[in-house]
C-alpha positions as semicolon CSV with decimal commas, in nm:
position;residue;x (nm);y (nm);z (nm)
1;X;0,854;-0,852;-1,129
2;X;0,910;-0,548;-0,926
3;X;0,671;-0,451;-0,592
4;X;0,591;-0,113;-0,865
5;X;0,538;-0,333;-1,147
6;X;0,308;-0,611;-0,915
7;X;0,114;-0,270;-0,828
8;X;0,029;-0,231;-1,144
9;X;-0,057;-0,472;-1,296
10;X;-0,221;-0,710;-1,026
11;X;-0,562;-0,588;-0,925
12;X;-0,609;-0,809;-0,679
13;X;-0,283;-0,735;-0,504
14;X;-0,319;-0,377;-0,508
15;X;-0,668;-0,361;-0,350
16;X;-0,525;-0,653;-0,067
17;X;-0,240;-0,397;0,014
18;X;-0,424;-0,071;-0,002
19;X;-0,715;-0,297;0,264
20;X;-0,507;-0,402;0,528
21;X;-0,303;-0,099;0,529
22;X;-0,557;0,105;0,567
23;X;-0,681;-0,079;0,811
24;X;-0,398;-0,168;1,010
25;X;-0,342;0,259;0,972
26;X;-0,658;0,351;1,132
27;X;-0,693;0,080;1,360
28;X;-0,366;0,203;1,544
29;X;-0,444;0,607;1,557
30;X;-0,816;0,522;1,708
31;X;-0,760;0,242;1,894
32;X;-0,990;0,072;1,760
33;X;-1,009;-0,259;1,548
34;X;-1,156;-0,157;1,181
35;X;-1,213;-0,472;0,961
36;X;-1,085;-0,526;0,613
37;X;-1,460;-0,589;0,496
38;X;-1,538;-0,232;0,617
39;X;-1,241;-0,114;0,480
40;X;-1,379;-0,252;0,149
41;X;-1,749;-0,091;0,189
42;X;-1,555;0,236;0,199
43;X;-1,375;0,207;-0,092
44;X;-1,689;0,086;-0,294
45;X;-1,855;0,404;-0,231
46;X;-1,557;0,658;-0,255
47;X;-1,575;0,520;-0,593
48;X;-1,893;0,591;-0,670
49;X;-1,861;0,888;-0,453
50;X;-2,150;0,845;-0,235
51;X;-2,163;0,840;0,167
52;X;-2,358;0,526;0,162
53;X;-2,071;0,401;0,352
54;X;-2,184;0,639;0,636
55;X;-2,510;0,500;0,712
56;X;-2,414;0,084;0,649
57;X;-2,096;0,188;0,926
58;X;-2,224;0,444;1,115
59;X;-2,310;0,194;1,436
60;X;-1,963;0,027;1,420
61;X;-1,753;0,376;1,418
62;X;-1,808;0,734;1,510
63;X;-1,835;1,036;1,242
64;X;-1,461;1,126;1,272
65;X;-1,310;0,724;1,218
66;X;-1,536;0,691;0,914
67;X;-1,378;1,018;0,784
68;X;-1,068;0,905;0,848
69;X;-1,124;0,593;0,653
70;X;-1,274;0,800;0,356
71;X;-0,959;1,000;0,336
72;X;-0,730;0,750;0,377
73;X;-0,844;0,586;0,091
74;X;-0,820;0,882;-0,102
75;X;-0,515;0,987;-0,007
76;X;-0,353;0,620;-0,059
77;X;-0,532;0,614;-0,475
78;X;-0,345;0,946;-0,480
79;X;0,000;0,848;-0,379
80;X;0,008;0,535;-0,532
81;X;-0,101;0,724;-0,899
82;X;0,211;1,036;-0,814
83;X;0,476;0,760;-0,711
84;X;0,732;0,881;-0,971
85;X;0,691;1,273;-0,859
86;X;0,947;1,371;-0,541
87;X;0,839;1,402;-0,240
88;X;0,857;1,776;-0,183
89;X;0,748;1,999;0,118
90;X;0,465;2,097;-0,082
91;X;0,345;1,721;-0,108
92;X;0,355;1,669;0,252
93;X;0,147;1,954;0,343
94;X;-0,080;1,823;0,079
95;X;-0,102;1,501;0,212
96;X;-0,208;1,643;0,549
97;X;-0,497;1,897;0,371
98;X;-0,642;1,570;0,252
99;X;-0,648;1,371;0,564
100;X;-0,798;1,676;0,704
101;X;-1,005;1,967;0,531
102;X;-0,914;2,195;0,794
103;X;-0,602;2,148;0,839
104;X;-0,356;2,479;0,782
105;X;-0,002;2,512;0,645
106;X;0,072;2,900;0,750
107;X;0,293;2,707;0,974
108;X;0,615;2,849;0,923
109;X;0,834;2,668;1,172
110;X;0,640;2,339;1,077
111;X;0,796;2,440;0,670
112;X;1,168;2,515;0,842
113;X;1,132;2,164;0,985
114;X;0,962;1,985;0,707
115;X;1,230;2,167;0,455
116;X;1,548;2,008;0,659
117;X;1,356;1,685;0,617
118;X;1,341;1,681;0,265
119;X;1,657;1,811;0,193
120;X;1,793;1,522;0,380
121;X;1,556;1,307;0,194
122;X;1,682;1,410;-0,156
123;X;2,028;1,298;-0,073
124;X;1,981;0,915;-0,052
125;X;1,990;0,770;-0,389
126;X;1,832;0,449;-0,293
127;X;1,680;0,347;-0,001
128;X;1,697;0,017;0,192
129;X;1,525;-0,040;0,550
130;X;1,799;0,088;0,695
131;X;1,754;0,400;0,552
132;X;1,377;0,436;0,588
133;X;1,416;0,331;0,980
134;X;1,597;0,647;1,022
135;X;1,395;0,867;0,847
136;X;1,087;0,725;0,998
137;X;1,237;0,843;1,334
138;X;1,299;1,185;1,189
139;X;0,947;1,224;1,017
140;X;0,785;1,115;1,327
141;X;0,939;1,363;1,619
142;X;0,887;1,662;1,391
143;X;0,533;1,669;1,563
144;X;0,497;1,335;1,804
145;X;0,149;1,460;1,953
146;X;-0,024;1,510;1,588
147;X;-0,292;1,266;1,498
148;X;-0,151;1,265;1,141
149;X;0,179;1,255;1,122
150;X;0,209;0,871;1,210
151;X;0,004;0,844;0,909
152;X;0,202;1,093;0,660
153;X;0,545;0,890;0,806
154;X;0,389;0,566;0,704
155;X;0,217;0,692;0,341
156;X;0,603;0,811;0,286
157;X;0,740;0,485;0,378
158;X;0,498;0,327;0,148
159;X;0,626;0,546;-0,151
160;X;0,964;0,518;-0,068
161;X;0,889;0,091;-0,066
162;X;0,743;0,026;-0,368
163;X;1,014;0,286;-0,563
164;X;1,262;0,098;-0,432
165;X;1,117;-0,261;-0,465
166;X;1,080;-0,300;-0,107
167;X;0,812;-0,499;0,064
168;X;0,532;-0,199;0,202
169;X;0,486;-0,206;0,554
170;X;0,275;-0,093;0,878
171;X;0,271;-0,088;1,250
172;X;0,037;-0,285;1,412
173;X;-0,205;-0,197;1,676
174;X;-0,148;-0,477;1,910
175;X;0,201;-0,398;1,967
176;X;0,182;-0,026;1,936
177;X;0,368;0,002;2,300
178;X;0,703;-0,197;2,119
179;X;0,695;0,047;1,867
180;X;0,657;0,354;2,044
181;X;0,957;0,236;2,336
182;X;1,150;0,147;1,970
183;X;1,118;0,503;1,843
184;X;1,188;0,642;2,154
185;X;1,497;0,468;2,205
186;X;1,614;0,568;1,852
187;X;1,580;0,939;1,891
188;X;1,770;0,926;2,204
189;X;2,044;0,747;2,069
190;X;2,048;0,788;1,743
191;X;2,073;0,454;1,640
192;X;1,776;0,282;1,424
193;X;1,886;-0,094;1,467
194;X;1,608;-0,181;1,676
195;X;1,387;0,003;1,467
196;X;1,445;-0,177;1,169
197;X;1,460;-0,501;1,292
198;X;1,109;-0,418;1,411
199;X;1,025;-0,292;1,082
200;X;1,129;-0,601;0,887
201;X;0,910;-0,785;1,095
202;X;0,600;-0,569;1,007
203;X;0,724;-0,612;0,651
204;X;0,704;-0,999;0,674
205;X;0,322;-0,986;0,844
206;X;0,192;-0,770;0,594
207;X;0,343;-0,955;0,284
208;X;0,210;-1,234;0,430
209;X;-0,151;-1,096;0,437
210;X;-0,104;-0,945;0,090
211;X;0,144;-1,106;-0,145
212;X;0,037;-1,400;-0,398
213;X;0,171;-1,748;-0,319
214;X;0,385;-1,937;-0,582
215;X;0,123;-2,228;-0,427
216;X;-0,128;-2,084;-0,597
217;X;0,017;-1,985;-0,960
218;X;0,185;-2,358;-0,932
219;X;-0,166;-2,515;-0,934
220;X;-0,226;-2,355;-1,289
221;X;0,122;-2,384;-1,453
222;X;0,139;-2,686;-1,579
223;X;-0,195;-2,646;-1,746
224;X;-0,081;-2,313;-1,909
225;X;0,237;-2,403;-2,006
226;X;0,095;-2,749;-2,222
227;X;-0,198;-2,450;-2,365
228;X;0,136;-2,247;-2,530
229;X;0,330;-2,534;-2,685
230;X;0,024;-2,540;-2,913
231;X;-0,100;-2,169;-2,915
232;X;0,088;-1,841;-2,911
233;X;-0,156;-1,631;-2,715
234;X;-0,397;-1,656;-2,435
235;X;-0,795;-1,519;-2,386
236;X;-0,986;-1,477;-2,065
237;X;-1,220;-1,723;-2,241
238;X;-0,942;-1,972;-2,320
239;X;-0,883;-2,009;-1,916
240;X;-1,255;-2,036;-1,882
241;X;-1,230;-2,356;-2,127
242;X;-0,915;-2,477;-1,956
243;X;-0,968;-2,454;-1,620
244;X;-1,362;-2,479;-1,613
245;X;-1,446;-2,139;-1,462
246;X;-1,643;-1,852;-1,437
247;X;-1,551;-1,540;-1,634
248;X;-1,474;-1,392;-1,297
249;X;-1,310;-1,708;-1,170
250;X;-1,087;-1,676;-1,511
251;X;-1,007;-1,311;-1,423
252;X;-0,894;-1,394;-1,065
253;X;-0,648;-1,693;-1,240
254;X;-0,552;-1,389;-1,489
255;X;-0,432;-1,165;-1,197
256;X;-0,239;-1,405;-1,045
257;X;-0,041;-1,548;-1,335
258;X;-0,011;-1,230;-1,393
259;X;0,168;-1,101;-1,065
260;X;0,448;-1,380;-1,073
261;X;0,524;-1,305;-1,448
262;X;0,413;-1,600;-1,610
263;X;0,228;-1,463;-1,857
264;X;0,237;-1,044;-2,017
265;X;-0,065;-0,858;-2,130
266;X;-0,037;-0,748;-2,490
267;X;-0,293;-0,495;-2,687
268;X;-0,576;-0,336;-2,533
269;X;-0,987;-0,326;-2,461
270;X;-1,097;-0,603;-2,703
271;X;-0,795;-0,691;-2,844
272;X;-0,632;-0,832;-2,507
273;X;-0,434;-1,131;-2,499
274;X;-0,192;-1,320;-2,293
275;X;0,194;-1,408;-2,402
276;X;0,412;-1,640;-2,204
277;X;0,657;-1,496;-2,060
278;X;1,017;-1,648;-2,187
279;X;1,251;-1,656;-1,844
């Protein structure tokens, strides 16, 4: 299964990724250390669309962090649902309108720049680290001293990571210094080793706070594989019977069988039901 696919298709991976990278995003531009759990309020009530967030929050953060949060979230529902359109000079200065209502794009050397950038962008046909190292270098001096545009760099590394089934990534706060000596050191030379050695690094802490263990899908195979030598499909309420679980208990089982391709979902609403997946 592909990172785009595991996206998805796994509920439970999606909202662990879109968490700690928010998180991890916000926690670096404020200096500050925003928890996952508050993360999480946030993202209940964006749904909902109420500010309820504001006043549960409002004596861990000030006005502007929780706004950042807010839009964040936003902004990552919105990339994540547009990952097969380009990324286009227009999309950028789109992504920086949402992060911040009053931002303005009459900028016209700000376009110049930003239309080099993509122009060099639309020339790779796939990416690998290497690639995204050096055009996180590039993204980021075309306005070091902007609040946002480590945060547009890393929303475009995150599209151009799951398109290319490439583990997502971000920087984290506690070793912010590395990173900025790092990006430093690759403008100047105009080499990106460094940069993505550091980067695969940051790729193998956040899969490690995000990704689904074989561990835990090998607990349940067994039992699921003995369920289709008699059966040819699969209910939530079969796994409820099987394993002895809650409905909700069955649905987190569900998600994770689901994100290591053990089983496929076949029909829809009511009709739902699991196949094995032959390998």
């Amino acid at each position: 299964m592909t990172i785009k696919e595991l996206f998805f298709q796994n509920v439970d991976f999606f909202n662990k990724t879109k968490i700690h990278f928010i998180s991890n995003v916000v926690s670096l531009i404020k200096e500050t250390n925003v928890l996952p759990a508050d993360v999480t309020t946030v993202m209940q009530h964006n749904a909902y669309q109420t500010a309820k967030f504001e006043v549960l929050l409002k004596n861990k953060y000030d006005d502007e962090t929780l706004t950042l949060i807010k839009n964040c979230c936003v902004l990552y529902d919105y990339v994540v649902s547009t990952l097969d359109n380009e990324i286009s000079v227009d999309v950028i200065l789109l992504w920086y309108s949402m992060l911040n209502k009053e931002y303005s794009s009459n900028d016209e050397n700000l376009h110049l720049i930003l239309e080099k950038f993509v122009a060099n962008l639309k020339k790779v046909v796939t990416f690998n680290i290497k690639e995204i190292s050096r055009f996180h270098v590039l993204f980021q001096y075309l306005n070091p001293f902007n609040t946002y545009t480590y945060i547009i760099n890393i929303f475009i590394n995150l599209k151009l990571c799951i398109n290319n089934n490439l583990q997502p990534f971000v920087i984290l706060k506690e070793i912010a210094d590395e990173y900025d000596n790092i990006i430093k050191m690759c403008f100047k030379t105009n080499t990106f080793n460094f940069l993505e050695e550091f980067l695969v690094r940051m790729q193998r802490h956040f899969k490690s706070r995000t990704f689904p263990t074989t561990s835990v899908v090998n607990k349940y195979e067994n039992k699921i594989n003995e369920w289709f030598k008699k059966h040819e499909h699969l209910r939530r309420s079969d796994i409820e019977k099987i394993f002895k679980v809650t409905p909700s208990g069955a649905k987190k089982i569900l998600l994770k069988l689901l994100g290591f391709s053990q089983i496929k979902r076949v029909g829809a609403g009511n009709n739902v039901v699991y196949q094995k997946v032959v390998k």
